[in-house]
N, C-alpha and C positions, 0 to 999 in steps of 0.2 A: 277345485278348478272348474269351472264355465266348461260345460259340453261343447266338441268341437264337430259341429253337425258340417260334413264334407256335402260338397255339390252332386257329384258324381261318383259311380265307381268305372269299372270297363266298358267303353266302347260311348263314355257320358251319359250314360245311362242312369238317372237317380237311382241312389242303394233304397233299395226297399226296407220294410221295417222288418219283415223277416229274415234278411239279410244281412241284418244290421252288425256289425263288430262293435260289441257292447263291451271292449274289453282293456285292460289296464293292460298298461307294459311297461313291464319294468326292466329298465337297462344297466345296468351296473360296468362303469365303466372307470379305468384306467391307462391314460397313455397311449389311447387307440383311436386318435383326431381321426385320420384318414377316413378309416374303417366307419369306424360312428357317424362321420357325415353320411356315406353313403347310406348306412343301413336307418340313417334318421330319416334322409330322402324320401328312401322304396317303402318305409312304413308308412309314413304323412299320406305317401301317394297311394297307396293301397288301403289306406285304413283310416280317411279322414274325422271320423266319426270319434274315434278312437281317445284315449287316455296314454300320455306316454309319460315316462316318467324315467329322468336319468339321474342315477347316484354316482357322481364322482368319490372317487376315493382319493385326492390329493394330483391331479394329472399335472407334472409342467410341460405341456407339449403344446397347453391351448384351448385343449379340449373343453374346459369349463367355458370359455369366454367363446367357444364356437357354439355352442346351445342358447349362451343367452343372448348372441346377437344375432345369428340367423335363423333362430328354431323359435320366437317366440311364444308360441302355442304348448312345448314341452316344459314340463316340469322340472328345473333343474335341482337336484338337492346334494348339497356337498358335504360330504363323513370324512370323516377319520378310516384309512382303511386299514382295516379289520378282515379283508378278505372277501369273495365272491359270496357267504351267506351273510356276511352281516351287512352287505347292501345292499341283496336281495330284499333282507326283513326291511329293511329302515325306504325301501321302497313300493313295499307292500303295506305297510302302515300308512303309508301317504295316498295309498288308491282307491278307489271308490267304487269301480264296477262287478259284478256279478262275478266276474271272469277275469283270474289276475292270468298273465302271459311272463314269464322269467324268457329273457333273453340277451344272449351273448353279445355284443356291440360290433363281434363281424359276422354277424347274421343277416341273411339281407332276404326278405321277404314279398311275397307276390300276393294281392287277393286272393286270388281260387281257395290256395289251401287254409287261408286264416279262415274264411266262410266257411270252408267244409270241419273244421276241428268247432267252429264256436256250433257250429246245425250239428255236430255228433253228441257236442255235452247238452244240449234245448234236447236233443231227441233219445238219449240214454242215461237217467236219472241215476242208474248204477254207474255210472264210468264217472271216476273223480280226476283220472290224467289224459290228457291226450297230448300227442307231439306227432310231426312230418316226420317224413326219414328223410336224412343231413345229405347231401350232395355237396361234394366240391364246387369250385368255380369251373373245373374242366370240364362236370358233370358226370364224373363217377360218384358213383356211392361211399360215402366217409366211411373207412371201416374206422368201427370201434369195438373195442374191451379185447383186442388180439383173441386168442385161444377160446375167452368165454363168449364171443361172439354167437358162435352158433347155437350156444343155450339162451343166451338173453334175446337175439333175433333170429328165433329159431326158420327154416328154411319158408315156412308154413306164413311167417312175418313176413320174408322179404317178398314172398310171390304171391301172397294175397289181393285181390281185389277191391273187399272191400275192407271196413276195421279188423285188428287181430287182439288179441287180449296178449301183453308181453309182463313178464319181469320187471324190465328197467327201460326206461328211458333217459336220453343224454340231459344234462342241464346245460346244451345250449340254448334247447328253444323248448318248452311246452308250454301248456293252457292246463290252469288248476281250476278248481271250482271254489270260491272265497269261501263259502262253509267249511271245504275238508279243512282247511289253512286257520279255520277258528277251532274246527275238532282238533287237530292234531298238531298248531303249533308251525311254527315254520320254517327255516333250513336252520339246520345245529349250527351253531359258529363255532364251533370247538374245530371247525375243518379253516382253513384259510382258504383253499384251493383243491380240487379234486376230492373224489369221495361222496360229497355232499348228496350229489343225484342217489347212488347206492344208497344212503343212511334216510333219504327220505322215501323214496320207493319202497324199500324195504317197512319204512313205518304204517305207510297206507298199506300194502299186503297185510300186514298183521293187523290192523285196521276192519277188512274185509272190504277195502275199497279196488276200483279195477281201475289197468295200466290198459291204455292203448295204444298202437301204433297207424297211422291212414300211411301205409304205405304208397300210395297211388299218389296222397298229395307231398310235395318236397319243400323245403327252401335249404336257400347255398349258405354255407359253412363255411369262412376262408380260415379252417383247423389252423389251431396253433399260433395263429394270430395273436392273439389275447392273453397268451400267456408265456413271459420271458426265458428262456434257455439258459438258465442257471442250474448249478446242483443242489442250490438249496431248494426248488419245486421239488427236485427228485428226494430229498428228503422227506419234506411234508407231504408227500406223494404215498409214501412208504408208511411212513407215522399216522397218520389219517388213516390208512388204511386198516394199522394194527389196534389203533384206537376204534375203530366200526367193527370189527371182529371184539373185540373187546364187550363192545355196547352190546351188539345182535347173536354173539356167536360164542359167549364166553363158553370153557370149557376145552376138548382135544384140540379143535379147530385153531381157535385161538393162540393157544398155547403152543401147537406145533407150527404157526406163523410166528412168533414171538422167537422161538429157537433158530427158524431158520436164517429170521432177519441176523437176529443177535452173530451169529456164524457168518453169516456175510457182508454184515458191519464192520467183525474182527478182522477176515479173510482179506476184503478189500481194500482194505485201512492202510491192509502191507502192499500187496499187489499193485492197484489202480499209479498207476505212470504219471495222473494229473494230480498236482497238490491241494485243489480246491474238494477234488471230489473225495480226496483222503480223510480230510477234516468231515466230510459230510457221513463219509463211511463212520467212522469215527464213534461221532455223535450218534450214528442210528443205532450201535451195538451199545452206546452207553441206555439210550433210550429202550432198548429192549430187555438190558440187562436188568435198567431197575426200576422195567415197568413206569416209563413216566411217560404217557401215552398221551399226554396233551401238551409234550416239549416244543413245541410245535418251533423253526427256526422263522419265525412269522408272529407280530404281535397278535394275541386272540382278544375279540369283545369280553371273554367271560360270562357271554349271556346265557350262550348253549342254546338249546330252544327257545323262543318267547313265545308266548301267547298273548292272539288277538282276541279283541272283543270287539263285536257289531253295535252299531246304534242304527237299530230298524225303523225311525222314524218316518223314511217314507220308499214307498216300494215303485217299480214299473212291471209295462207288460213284459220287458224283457229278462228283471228280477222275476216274477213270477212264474215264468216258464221254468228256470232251472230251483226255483226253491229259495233262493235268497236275497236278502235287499241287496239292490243296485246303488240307491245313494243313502251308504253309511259310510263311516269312520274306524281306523283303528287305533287304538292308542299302544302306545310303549309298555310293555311291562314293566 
């Protein structure tokens, strides 16, 4: 796709070249017209320079026919959905800059902190993730991961200054570095929904790559938006999870997560007062009992990992400040 060199950034001020958001985004979307206009909006406008690039997974609300007629400048690409990683992948194969960006379709984004995450990876060659901390629309801070909060954003994270080195970060919104995603392959689709973040976080730590958080810079997060209120989430919620304990954790851990589900699969199956979430119970305790940890109640690609591969045919200055070509390709495994 034709580089989209914007006029200005804040205040009409031409973006300078060190400035520059030399960066792909990938938006993976379903049935989130509203949302996705807006957050197509505040990106265009904050980040003209920019690569964007949206996978539809199947939307009847519109949403495909709202990209290609008032977004001409975005990448529209339309899957089969297979879930939140396999249209991350099938949108990272389609990208071309230095610096891919996954992000959620009610994300809604400002310059300051996209300049300050792309100048933290130009300016720290060990940092392979960076992401904002999430803010609601109200402007409180999103909490996430309940109880392991305080280990994954430890207090040291929230009230930092300037970057913190963390655990995990959300996959609503980070900035990877296109090399680690050709080292190490790119989100598992064995997940449909949730988990994903954990099982690739988890792969760059064991990697010896670094997580960081720019606490100081934000964007808004309209949580929960993006994914529907059924009990089958809370299924593959549960199953993804036991299947990444599985992958990263086999062994007691594992194992005493597999008993507990399977006991609260049986437990609830009887108990729970709604019929739908009976059935779901149900299913979790059969999936635990025999071990089939990729039942997933969501159809899967099959792919699991894929791996890219670069064509370094030709490089920039902004490829070459972080280490990798800017305009190559990736192909399908």
């Amino acid at each position: 796709m034709p580089e989209r060199r914007g006029p200005s950034s804040e205040g009409g001020q031409p973006v300078s070249a060190s400035r520059r958001v030399d960066v792909s985004f990938v938006i993976p979307s379903y049935n989130g017209r509203e949302v996705l206009e807006r957050a197509l909006r505040d990106l265009i406008a904050a980040a003209p320079e920019a690569e964007i690039i949206v996978v539809d997974g199947g939307s009847q609300d519109g949403s495909p026919e709202l990209v290609a007629h008032s977004f001409p400048t975005v990448v529209l690409r339309k899957e089969s959905n297979f879930g939140w990683g396999h249209a991350s992948n099938r949108g990272i194969e389609r990208s071309t800059r230095p610096i891919v960006a996954l992000m959620n379709s009610d994300v809604f984004v400002q310059r300051p902190a996209l300049e300050a995450l792309v100048e933290r990876l130009v300016a720290a060659p060990g940092v392979a993730v960076v992401a904002p901390m999430l803010h609601l629309p109200s402007g409180r801070r999103q909490p996430l991961w309940g109880i392991l909060s305080p280990i994954l954003y430890p207090p040291r994270a929230r009230l930092a200054r300037g970057p913190v080195e963390v655990p995990q970060v959300s996959g609503a919104f980070f900035m990877v570095r296109r090399s680690v995603l050709e080292e190490l392959g790119g989100i598992d689709e064995n997940h449909f929904f949730y988990n994903e973040e954990w099982d690739f976080c988890r792969r760059l730590r064991l990697a010896g790559h670094r997580i960081e958080l720019l606490r100081q810079h934000q964007v808004t997060h309209v949580a929960g938006s993006s994914t529907p209120r059924k009990p089958e989430f809370l299924l593959e919620q549960l199953r993804g999870f036991l299947y990444y304990l599985q992958k990263h954790h086999a062994g007691p851990t594992a194992e005493l997560a597999r008993v507990s589900m399977l006991l609260q699969g049986r437990v609830l199956s009887r108990l729970d007062t709604r019929a739908a979430h009976r059935k779901i119970w149900r299913r979790l305790a059969e999936i635990a009992a025999h071990r089939r940890f990729l039942d997933s109640p969501f159809p899967l690609s099959g792919r699991g990992v894929p791996r890219f591969q670069a064509v370094t045919a030709g490089r920039s200055i902004e490829a070459d400040s972080l280490g990798v070509p800017a305009a190559q390709k990736v192909t399908s495994p």
